[in-house]
N, C-alpha and C positions, 0 to 999 in steps of 0.2 A: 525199774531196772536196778539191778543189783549193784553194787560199786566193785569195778576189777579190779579184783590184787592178784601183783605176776608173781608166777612161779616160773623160774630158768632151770631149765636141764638140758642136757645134753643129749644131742637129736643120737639113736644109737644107727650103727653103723648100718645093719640092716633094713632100718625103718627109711635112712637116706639115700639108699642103693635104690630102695622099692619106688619113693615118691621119684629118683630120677628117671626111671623108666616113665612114669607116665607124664613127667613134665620135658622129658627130649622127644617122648614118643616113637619108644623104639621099636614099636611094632607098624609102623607106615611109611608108608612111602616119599614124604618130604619131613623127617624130623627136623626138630631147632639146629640149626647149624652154627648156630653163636654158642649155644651153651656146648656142643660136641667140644670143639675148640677151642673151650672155657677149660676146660680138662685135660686142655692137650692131645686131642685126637685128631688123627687128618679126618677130615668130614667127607673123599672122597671112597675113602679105604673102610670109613665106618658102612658108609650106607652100600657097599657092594657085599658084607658081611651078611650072613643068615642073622636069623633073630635071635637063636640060641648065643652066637657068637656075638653077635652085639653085646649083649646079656650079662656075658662071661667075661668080654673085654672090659664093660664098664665096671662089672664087678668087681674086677682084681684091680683097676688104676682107683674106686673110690676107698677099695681097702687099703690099699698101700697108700694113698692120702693120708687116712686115719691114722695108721700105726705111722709115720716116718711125723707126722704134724700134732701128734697125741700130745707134746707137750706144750707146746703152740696154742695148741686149740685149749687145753686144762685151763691155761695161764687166762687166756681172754677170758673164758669165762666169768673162772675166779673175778677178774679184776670187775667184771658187767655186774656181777653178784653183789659189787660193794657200791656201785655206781646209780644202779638201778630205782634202789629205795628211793631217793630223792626226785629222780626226777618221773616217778610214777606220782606221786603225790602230786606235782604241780601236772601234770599231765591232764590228771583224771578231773581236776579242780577246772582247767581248760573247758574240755568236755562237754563235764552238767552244764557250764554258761553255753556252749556253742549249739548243745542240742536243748538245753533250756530240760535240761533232768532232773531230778531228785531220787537220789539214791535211796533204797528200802534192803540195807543189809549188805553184805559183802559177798562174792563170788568170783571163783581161782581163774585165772585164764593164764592158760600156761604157752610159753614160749620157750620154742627148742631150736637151738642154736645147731647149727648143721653147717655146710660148706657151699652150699650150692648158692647162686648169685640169685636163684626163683625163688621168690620166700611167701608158699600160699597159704591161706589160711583157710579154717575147717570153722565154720558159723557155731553150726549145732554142737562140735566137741569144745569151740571157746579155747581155741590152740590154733598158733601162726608159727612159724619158723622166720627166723634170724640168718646171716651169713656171718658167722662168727669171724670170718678175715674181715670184713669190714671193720672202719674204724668205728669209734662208737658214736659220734654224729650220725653217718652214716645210718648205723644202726635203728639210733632215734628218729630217725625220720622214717626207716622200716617198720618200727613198733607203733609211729603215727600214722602212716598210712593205712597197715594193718588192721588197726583200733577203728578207723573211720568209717569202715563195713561194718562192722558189730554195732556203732552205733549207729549209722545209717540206718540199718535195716530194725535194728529195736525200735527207731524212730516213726517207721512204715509200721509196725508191727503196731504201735500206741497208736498211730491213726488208722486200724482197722485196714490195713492193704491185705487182702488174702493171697499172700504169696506161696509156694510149695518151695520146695528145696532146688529143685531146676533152675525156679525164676533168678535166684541169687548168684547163681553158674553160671560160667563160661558156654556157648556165645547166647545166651538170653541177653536181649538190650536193656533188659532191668540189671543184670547182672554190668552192662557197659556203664549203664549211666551211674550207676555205685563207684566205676572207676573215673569218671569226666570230674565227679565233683570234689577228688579228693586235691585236685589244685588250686579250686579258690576255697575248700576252707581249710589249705596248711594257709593260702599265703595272705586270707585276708581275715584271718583270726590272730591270735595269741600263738595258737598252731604256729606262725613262721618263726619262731625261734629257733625253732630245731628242724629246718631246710636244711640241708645238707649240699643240695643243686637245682637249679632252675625250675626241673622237670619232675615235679612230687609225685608225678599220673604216667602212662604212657605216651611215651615220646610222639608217639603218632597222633594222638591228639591234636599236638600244638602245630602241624600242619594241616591239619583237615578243616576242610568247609562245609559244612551243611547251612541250608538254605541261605546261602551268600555270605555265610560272616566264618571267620573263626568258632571253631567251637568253643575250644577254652577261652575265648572271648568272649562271648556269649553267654556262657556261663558267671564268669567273673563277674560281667555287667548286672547280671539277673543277681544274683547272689548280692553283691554290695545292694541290687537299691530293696532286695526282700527288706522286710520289717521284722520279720523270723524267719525261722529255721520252716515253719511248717508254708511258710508262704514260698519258698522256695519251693519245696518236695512241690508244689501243686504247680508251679514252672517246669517244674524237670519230667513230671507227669503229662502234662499236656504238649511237653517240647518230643516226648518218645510215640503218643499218640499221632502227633503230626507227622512226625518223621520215622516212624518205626524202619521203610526198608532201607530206607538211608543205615542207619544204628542197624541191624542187621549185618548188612554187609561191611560196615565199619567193625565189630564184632569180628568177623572170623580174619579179621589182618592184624588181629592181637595179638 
């Protein structure tokens, strides 16, 4: 695996109008009603709205975000721009020890800072989004959780898992259990320095049971007494085997 160096810019304004359509889902019939409302929208007045008009409303409230918060949003940057160097370095150092890596050269993964509180990440382009109002803890623990999928899956990739690009998406249970484990290794590595809150994974997690226990327990447990990192991945493989419809239906309450 190559060793990632971040590049920040600035998510443009079009690029974050486009990702919030498909992360509120404004073409269905039960969109995210938090994030509507995140924006300042009534959620009952959006969803009686046609599609075009959904469309056009979110349009003009994310562009008038942009322009009225353009110096806002400039300034955060900036200030992440200077912040950042350092604490990628101990970051990446984290990592190689947690996934047991050796880096073979350098390679850019770029993070684009945008407004929205969804912050997804694209595997194959090696690009996640930030929510630039956040503070920068915050932040850091979005750039660590983010980071944990790219290395996850490089780590399946080194042990021969032939995955296709579906498997690592939403609701594939390969793609769920990339998100179950991103809470015990912030909080039982080096990773929990930069916790920001309790809940590093989906909140829904930390109440679900599958086969009688806590998942994030279950997890945690497995993880501390692994020996490695690969001895894990073949727990979390044989735990999705077992329980596939279980993880399945846990999947689409994401």
């Amino acid at each position: 695996m190559k060793k990632p160096v971040f590049k920040l810019y600035k998510k443009p304004v079009e690029q974050q109008i486009a990702i919030l359509y498909s992360l509120i889902g404004i073409e269905t019939e039960l969109p995210r009603e938090w994030l509507i409302e995140y924006f300042g929208l009534n959620v009952a007045m959006f969803k009686n709205l046609s599609i075009e008009e959904r469309k056009n409303l979110l349009k003009h409230t994310i562009e008038e975000i942009y322009n009225k918060q353009r110096n806002a949003i400039d300034k955060s940057i900036n200030d992440m721009q200077k912040l950042l160097p350092t604490f990628e370095e101990d970051l990446i150092s984290i990592f190689a020890d947690v996934f047991n890596i050796k880096y073979d050269g350098n390679e850019d993964y770029v993070i684009m800072a945008g407004i929205s509180p969804m912050c997804p990440r694209f595997l194959e382009a090696k690009s996640f989004d930030i929510c630039i109002f956040n503070t920068f803890k915050q932040i850091n623990q979005t750039i660590v959780h983010e980071m944990i999928h790219f290395f996850w899956f490089e780590k399946l990739k080194e042990l021969n898992f032939n995955l296709n690009a579906t498997d690592k998406e939403y609701p594939n249970p390969i793609w769920l259990i990339s998100e179950i484990v991103v809470d015990c290794i912030i909080k039982d590595t080096e990773l929990k320095k930069y916790l920001a809150n309790s809940h590093p994974a989906y909140n829904i997690f930390y109440s679900t049971e599958i086969g009688g226990e806590n998942i994030i327990n279950k997890f945690d447990k497995e993880f501390k007494n692994a020996k490695n990192i690969v001895e894990f991945i073949k727990f979390t493989e044989n735990f999705l085997q077992k329980y596939k419809n279980e993880l399945d239906l846990l999947a689409l309450k994401c």
